[in-house]
C-alpha positions as CSV (number, residue, x, y, z in Angstrom):
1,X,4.7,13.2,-4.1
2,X,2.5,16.1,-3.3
3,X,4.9,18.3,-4.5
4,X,6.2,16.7,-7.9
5,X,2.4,17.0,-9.4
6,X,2.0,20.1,-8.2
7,X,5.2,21.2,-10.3
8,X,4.4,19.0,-13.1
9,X,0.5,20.5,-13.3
10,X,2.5,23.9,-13.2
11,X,5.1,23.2,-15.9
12,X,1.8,21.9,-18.2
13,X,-0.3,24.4,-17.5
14,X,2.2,27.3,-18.7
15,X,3.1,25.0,-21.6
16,X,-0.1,24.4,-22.5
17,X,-0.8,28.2,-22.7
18,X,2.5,29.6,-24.3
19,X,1.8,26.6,-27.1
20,X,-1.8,27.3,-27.8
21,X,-2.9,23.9,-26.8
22,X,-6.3,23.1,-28.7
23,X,-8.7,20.0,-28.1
24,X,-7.0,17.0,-30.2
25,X,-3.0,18.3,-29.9
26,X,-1.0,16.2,-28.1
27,X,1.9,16.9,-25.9
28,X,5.1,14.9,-25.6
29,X,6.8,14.2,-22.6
30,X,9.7,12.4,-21.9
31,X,10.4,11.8,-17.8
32,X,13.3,10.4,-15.9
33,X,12.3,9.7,-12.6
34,X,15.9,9.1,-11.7
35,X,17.1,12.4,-12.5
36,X,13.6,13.7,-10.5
37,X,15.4,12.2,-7.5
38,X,18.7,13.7,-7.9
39,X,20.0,10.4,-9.9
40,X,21.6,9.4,-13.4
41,X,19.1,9.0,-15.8
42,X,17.6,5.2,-16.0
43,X,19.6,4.3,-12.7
44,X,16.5,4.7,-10.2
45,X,13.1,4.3,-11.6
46,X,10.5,5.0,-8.9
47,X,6.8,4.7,-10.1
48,X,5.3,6.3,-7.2
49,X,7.2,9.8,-8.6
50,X,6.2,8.9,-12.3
51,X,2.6,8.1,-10.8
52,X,2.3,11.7,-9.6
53,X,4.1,13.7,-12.2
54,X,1.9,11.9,-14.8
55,X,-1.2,13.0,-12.5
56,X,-0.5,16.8,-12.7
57,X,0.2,16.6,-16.2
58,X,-3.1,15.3,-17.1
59,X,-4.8,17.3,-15.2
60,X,-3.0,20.2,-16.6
61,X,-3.5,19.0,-20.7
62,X,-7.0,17.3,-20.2
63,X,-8.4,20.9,-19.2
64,X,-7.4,21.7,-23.1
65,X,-9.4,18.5,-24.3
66,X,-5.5,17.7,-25.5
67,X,-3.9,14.1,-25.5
68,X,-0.8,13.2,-23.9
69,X,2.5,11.6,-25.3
70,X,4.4,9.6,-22.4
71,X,8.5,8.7,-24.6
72,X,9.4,5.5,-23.5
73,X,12.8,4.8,-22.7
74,X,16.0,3.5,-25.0
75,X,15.0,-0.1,-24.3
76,X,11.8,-0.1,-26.5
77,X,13.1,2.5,-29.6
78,X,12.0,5.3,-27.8
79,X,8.0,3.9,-28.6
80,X,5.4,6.3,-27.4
81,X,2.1,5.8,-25.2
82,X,-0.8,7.5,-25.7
83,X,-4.8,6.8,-25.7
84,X,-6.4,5.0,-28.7
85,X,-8.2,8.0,-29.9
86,X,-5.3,10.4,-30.5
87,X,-3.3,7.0,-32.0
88,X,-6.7,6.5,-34.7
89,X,-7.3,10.4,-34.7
90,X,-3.8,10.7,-36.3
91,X,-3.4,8.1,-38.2
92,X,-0.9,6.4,-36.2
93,X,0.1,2.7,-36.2
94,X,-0.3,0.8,-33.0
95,X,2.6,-1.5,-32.2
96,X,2.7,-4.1,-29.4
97,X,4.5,-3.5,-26.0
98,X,3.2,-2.7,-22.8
99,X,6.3,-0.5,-20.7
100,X,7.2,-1.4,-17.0
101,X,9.6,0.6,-15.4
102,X,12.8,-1.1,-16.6
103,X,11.8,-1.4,-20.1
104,X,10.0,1.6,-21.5
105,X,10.0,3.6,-18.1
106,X,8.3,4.8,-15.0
107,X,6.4,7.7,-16.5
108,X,5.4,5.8,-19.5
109,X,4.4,3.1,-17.3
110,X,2.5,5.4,-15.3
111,X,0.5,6.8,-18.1
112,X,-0.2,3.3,-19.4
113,X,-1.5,2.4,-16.1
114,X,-3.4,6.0,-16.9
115,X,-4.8,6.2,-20.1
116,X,-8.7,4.5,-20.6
117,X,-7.1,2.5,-23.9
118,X,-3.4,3.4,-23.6
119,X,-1.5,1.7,-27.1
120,X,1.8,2.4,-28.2
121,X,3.4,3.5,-31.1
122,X,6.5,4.2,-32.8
123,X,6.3,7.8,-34.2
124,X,4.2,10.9,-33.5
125,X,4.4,15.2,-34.2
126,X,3.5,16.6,-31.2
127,X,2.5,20.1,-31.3
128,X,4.7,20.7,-27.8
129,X,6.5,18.7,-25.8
130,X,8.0,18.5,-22.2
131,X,11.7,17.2,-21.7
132,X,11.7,16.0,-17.8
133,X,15.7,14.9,-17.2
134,X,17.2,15.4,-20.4
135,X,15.3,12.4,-22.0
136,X,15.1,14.1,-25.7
137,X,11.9,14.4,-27.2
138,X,12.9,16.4,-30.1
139,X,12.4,13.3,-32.4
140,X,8.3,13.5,-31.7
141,X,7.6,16.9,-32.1
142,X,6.6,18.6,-35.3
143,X,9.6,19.8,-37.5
144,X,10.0,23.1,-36.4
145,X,10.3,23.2,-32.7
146,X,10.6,27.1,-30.6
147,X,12.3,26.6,-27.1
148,X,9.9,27.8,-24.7
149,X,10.7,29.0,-21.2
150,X,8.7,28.2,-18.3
151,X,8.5,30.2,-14.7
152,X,10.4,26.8,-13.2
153,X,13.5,25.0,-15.2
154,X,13.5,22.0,-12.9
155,X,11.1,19.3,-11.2
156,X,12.2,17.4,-8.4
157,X,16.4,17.8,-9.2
158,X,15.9,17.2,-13.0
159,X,16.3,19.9,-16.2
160,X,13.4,21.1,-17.5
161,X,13.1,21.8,-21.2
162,X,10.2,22.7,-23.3
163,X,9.5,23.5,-26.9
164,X,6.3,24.4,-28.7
165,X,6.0,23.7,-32.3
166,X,5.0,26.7,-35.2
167,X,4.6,25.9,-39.2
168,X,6.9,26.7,-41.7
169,X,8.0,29.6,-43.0
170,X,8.0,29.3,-46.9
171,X,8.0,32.4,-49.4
172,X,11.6,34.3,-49.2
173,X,11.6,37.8,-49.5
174,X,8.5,39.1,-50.8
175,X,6.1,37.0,-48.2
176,X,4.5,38.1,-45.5
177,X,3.4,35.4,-42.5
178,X,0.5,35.5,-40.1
179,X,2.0,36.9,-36.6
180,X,-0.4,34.8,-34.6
181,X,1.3,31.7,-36.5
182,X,5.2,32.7,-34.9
């Protein structure tokens, strides 16, 4: 288990600094403990892995003063889990459903279990997000999402993906754009 935060406090951390993270941005992550393991995704939940991977990961995003964003599986729309705060900060609305490990997922579970006043919710824009087993997160992060590549590409046996998010560009031609926005 030891192992699996470490990697996951890792793979946070350098996201965390590649993004920009400020105090108040969340970051998305979607986590298939199955695919951790060597499995097919959804086939072997394990919340002792979820339990440590979420660890490192807040370790990792609360040293920002950032919130995190724990996907929930298929079985509950893809829902998200994050504290109260973030959910009221951004104008979110709360909807009803507490995951377990067969019906939203181990990690989300694990963050639940987490979180001082975990909620759930249906949409978010995250400003970066963490894809842990090919669980796609691209639906929660803001609309124009930069792949980002990290020192690792795996956790445990599972893909690693990342993407930060940067605004618009608008303007055509004649506009010129702030280099510390790209």
């Amino acid at each position: 288990m030891k192992e699996y935060k470490e990697a996951a406090y890792q793979a946070a951390k350098e996201l965390a600094e590649i993004s920009g993270l400020k105090p108040g941005d969340i970051m998305v992550i979607g986590c298939s403990t199955s695919e951790v393991l060597g499995d097919k995704i959804g086939t072997h939940s394990v919340p002792e892995v979820a339990s440590a991977i979420c660890e490192g990961i807040l370790e990792a995003v609360k040293s920002y003063g950032a919130f995190v964003a724990a996907q929930c599986c298929e079985h509950l729309n893809r829902a998200l889990i994050l504290e109260q705060q973030a959910a009221e900060h951004y104008g979110y609305e709360e909807v009803n459903v507490i995951p377990q490990p067969k019906a939203g997922g181990s990690f989300a579970t694990a963050l639940y279990a987490q979180s001082k006043n975990p909620v759930a919710v249906e949409h978010i824009h995250a400003k970066c997000g963490m894809d842990i087993g090919d669980t796609l997160i691209g639906m929660h992060l803001k609309e124009v999402a930069v792949p980002v590549r990290l020192s690792m590409n795996q956790i445990g046996e599972a893909h690693l993906t990342c993407a930060r998010t940067r605004p618009k560009f608008i303007g055509g031609i004649r506009a010129h754009y702030d280099e510390s926005k790209m």
